[in-house]
C-alpha positions in Angstrom: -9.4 -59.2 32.9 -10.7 -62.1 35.5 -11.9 -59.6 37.9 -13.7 -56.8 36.3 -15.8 -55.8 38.8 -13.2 -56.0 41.5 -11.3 -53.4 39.6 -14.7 -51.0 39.4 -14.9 -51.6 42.9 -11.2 -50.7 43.5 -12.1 -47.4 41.0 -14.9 -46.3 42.8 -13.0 -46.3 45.8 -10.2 -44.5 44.8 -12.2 -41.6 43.0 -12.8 -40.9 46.6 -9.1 -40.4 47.3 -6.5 -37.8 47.2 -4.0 -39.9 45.7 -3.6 -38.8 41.6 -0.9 -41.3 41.5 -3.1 -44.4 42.5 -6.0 -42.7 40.3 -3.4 -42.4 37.1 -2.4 -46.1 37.8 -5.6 -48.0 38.3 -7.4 -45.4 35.7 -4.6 -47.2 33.3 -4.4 -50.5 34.1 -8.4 -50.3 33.9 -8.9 -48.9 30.5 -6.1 -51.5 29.3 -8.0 -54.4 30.5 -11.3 -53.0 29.6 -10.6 -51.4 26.1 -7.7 -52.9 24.8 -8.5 -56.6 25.2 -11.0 -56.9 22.5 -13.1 -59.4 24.6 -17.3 -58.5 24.2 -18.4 -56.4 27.1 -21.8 -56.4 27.9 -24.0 -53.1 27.9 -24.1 -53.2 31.6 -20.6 -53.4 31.7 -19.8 -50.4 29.3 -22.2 -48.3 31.0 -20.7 -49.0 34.6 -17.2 -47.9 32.8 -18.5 -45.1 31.4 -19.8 -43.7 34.2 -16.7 -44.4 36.7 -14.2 -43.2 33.7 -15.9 -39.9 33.2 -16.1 -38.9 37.0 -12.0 -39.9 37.2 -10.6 -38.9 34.4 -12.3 -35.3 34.4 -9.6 -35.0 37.5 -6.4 -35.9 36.1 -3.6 -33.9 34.3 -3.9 -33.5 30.8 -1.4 -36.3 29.2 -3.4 -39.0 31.0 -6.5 -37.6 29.5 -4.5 -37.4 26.4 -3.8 -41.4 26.8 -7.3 -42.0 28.0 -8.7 -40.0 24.6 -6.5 -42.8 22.7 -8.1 -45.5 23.8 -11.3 -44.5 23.7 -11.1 -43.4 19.8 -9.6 -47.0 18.9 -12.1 -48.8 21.1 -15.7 -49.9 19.1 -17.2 -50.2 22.7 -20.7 -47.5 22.9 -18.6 -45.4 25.7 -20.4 -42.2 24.6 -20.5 -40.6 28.0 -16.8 -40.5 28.1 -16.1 -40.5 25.0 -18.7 -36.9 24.8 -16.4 -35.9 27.7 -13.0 -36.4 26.4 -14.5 -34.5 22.9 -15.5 -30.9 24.8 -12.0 -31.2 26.3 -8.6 -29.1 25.4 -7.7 -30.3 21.6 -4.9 -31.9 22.2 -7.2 -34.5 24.4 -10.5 -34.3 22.1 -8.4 -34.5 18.9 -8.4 -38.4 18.7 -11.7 -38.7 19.8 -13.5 -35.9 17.4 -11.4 -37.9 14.4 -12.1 -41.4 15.4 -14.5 -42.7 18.2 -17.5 -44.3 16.7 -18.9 -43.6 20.4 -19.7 -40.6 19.5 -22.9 -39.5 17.6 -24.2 -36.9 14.8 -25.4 -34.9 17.4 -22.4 -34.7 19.9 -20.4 -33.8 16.3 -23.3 -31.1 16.0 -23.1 -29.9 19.9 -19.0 -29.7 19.8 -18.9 -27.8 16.2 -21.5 -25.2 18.2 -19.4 -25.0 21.6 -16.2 -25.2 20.5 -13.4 -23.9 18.8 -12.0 -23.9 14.9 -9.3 -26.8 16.0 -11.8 -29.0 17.4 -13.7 -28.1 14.0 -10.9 -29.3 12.2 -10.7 -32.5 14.1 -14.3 -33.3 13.2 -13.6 -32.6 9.6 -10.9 -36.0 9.5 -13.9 -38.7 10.7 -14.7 -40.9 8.4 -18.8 -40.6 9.1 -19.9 -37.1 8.8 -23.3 -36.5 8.5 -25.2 -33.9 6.6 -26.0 -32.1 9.9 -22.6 -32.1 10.9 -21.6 -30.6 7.6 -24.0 -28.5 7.9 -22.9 -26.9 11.0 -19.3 -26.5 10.1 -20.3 -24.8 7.6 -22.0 -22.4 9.4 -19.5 -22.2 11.9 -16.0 -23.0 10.2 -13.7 -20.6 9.1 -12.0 -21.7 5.2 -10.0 -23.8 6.5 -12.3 -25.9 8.1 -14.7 -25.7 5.5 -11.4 -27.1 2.7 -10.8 -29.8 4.8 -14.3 -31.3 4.8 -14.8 -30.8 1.5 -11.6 -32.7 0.7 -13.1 -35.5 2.7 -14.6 -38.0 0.7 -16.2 -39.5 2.9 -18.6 -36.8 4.1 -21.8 -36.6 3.6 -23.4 -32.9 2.1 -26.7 -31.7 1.1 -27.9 -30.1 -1.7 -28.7 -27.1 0.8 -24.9 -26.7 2.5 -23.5 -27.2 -1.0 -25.4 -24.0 -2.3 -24.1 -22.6 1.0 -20.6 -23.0 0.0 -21.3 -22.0 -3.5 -22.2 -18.4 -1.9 -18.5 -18.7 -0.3 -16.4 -19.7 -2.8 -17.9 -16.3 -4.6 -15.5 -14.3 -2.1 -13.2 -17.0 -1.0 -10.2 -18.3 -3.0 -8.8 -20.6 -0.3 -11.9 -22.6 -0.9 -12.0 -22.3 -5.0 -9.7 -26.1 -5.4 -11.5 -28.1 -2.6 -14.7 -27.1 -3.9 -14.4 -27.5 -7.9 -12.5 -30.9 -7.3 -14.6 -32.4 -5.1 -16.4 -35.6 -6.9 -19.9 -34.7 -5.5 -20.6 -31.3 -5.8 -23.9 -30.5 -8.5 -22.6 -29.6 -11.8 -24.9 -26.5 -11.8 -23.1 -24.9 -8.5 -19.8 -26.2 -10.2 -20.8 -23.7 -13.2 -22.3 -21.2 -10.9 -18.6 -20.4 -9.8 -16.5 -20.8 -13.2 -16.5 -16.9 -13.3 -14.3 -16.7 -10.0 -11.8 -19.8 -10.2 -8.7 -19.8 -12.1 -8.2 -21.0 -16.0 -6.8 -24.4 -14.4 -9.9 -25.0 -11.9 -11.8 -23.2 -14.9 -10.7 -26.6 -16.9 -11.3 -28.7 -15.1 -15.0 -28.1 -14.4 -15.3 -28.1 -18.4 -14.2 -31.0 -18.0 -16.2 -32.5 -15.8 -19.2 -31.1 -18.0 -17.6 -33.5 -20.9 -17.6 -36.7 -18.4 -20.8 -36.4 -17.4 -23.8 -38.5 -18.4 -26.7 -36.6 -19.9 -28.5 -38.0 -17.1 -26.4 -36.3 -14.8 -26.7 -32.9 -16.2 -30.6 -33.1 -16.8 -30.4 -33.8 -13.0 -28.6 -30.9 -12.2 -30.1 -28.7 -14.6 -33.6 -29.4 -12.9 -32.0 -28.7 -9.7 -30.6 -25.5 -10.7 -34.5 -24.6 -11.8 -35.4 -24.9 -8.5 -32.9 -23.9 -6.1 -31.6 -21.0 -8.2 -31.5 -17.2 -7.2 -29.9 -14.9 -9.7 -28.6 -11.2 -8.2 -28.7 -8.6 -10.4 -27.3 -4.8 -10.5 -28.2 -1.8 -11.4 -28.7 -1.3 -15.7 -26.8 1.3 -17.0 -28.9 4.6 -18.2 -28.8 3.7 -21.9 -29.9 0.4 -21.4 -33.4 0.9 -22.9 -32.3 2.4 -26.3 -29.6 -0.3 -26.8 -32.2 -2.9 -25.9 -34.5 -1.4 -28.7 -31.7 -0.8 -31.1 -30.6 -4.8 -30.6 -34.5 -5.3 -31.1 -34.9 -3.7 -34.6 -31.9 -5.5 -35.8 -33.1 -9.4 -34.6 -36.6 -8.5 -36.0 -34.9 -7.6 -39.4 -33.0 -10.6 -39.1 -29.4 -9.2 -39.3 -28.2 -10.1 -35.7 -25.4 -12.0 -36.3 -22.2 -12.6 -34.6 -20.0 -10.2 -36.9 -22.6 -7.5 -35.7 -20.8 -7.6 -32.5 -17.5 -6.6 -33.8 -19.5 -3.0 -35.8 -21.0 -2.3 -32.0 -17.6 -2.2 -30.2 -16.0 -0.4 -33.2 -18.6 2.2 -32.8 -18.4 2.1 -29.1 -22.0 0.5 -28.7 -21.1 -1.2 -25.6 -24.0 -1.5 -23.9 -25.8 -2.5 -27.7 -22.7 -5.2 -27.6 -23.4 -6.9 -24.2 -27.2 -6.9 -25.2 -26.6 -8.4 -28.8 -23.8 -11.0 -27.1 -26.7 -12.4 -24.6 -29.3 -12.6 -27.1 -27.2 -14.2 -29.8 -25.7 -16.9 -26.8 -28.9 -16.9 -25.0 -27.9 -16.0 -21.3 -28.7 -13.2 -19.5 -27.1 -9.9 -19.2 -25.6 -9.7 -16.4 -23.3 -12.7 -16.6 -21.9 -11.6 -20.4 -21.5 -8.0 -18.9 -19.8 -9.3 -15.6 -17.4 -11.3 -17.9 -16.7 -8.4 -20.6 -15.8 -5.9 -17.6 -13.7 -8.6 -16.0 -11.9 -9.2 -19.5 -12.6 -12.8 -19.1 -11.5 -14.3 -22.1 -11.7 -17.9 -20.6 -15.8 -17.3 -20.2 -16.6 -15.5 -23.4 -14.6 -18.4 -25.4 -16.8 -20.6 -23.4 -20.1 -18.7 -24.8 -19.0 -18.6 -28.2 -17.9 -21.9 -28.4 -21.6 -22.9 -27.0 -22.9 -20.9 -29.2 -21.1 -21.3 -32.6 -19.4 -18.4 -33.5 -17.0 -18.3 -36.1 -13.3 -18.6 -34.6 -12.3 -15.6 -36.6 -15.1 -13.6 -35.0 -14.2 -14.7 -31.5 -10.4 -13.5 -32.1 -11.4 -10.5 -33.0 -13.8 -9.9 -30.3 -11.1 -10.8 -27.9 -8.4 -8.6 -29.4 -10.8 -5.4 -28.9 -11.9 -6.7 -25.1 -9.0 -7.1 -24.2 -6.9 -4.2 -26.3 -3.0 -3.7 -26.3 -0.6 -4.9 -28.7 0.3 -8.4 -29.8 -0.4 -8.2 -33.3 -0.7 -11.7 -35.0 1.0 -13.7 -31.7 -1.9 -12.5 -29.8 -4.1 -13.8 -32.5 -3.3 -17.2 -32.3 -3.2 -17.3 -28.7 -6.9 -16.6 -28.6 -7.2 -19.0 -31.4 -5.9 -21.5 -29.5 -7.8 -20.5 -26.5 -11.0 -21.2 -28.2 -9.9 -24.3 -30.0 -9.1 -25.7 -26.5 -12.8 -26.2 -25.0 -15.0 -28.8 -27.0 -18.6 -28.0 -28.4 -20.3 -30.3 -26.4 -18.8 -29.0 -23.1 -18.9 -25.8 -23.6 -22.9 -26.7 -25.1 -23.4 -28.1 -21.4 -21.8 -25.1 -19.3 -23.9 -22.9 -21.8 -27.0 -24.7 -20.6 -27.0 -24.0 -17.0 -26.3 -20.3 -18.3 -29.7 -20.3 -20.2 -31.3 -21.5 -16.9 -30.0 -18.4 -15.0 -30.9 -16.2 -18.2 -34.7 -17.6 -18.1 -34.8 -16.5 -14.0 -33.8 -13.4 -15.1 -36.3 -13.0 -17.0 -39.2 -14.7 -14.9 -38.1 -12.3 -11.9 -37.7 -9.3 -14.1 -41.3 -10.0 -15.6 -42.3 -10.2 -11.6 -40.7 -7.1 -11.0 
């Protein structure tokens, strides 16, 4: 461009005009010259553009916005005022911007997640530089959709804090159970603090991720999950004192042992059984009763793997869970089942359990 500020002359003049058809031609051949030319404007320059672009544009119909929004998203020129402009727009303008202009800052991500819509969401979720506030807020204000697509960015940046915030989700949301578990960041404690809800394939592979990881990676997470842990808990069933007492007398007499578990459910001891199971595993009750009443076979294999049970006592544990026929086909499948996790994964899932099982305690001990 030989004559730049001829043409900004020429642009302020016409913003003054009627004519849309001289606007859309000069606001073109203007942003070609400026943008597209790659020579080094200088900040005078950009912020002359900026400020003529922004008035113009605002006034045109859409598809020269659209063509306008373009530019600006491929352009490394600091055009934020138009480029802010063009990101509060309709989606189909702000689209390219909210996934591409580097004009744009952390906070104007923050500002359009909390004044716009889910697409415009979505849009932010594609960029390649999101920033824990910007995650932050989309949390907060996505739906699951927008939430799965920025955890399947790699390239965003999450906290600790919007992680646990997800964790809370994925508790009630299925459509965000994959994006979460196989993203490469997420804490391995908040990975373990969902195995109960995802599926036995998601359920393997967060095993093993617990079998790749350095011990130096789990103490890490395990000391996180002592501080940023907050463990719910329900209502204990009425016989709950007598079973605890009954479980008592038989660890101080030293006869606890897994096979005891398999004379409680005979004699329908159930509450006595999901006592005993904790104790003997070392987690708390309410995790080895939620995955009993679920019939969660996947979980309990993971406990008594961690924990050393006998395989033959775990098949049989699982055959009177779970009930029904099957016979000796059913048998193996379990067998199998239990063969499948390694000791030292299951040993690592078993001690962010112990973690939650020793909250339990402190908070029940505060109660």
């Amino acid at each position: 461009m030989t004559d730049l500020a001829g043409n900004f002359s020429l642009l302020v003049d016409l913003a003054k005009e009627h004519s849309s058809e001289k606007r859309r031609e000069l606001l073109r051949k203007v942003t070609d010259a400026f943008l597209a030319s790659g020579e080094p404007r200088s900040e005078r320059e950009a912020e002359l553009f900026d400020e003529i672009v922004g008035v113009v544009a605002a006034d045109l119909e859409t598809q020269v916005r659209v063509e306008l929004a373009q530019k600006v998203a491929a352009s490394k020129l600091a055009i934020r005022r138009t480029a802010r402009r063009l990101a509060f727009d309709s989606i189909e303008v702000a689209r390219p911007v909210l996934e591409r202009s580097r004009a744009l800052t952390q906070s104007d991500l923050v500002d359009v997640i909390h004044q716009t819509t889910q697409d415009h969401m979505m849009a932010v979720t594609k960029r390649p530089d999101i920033g824990e506030s910007a995650s932050s807020a989309l949390v907060a204000k996505g739906n699951d959709t927008v939430v799965a697509s920025l955890l399947q960015n790699p390239l965003a940046r999450i906290s600790r804090e919007t992680y646990e915030r997800v964790t809370e989700r994925v508790q009630t949301s299925p459509a965000l159970h994959a994006p979460f578990v196989r993203r490469r960041q997420v804490p391995l404690d908040l990975l373990n603090a969902v195995y109960v809800r995802v599926s036995a394939d998601l359920r393997r592979e967060i095993i093993g991720k617990f079998q790749g990881a350095s011990e130096q990676e789990v103490e890490s997470a395990l000391e996180a999950s002592r501080e940023h842990l907050a463990t719910e808990y329900g209502a204990l069933p009425r016989d709950y004192q007598l079973a605890k007492e009954y479980v008592d007398d038989l660890q101080k007499r030293a006869v606890l042992q897994p096979s005891s578990l398999q004379a409680m459910l005979r004699d329908n001891k159930h509450t006595s059984f999901l006592i005993a199971f904790a104790r003997l595993v070392d987690v708390g009750y309410d995790l080895v009763s939620r995955l009993v009443d679920a019939r969660d076979i996947d979980g309990l294999a993971i406990l008594s793997r961690a924990a050393g049970f006998p395989r033959d006592v775990f098949i049989t544990l699982a055959m009177m869970i779970l009930g029904g026929g099957g016979g000796l086909s059913k048998a193996e499948r379990y067998g199998q089942l239990y063969e499948q996790v390694s000791v030292a994964a299951a040993q690592r899932a078993l001690r962010f359990w112990k973690i939650r099982a020793g909250a339990g305690q402190a908070g029940a001990a505060a109660a």
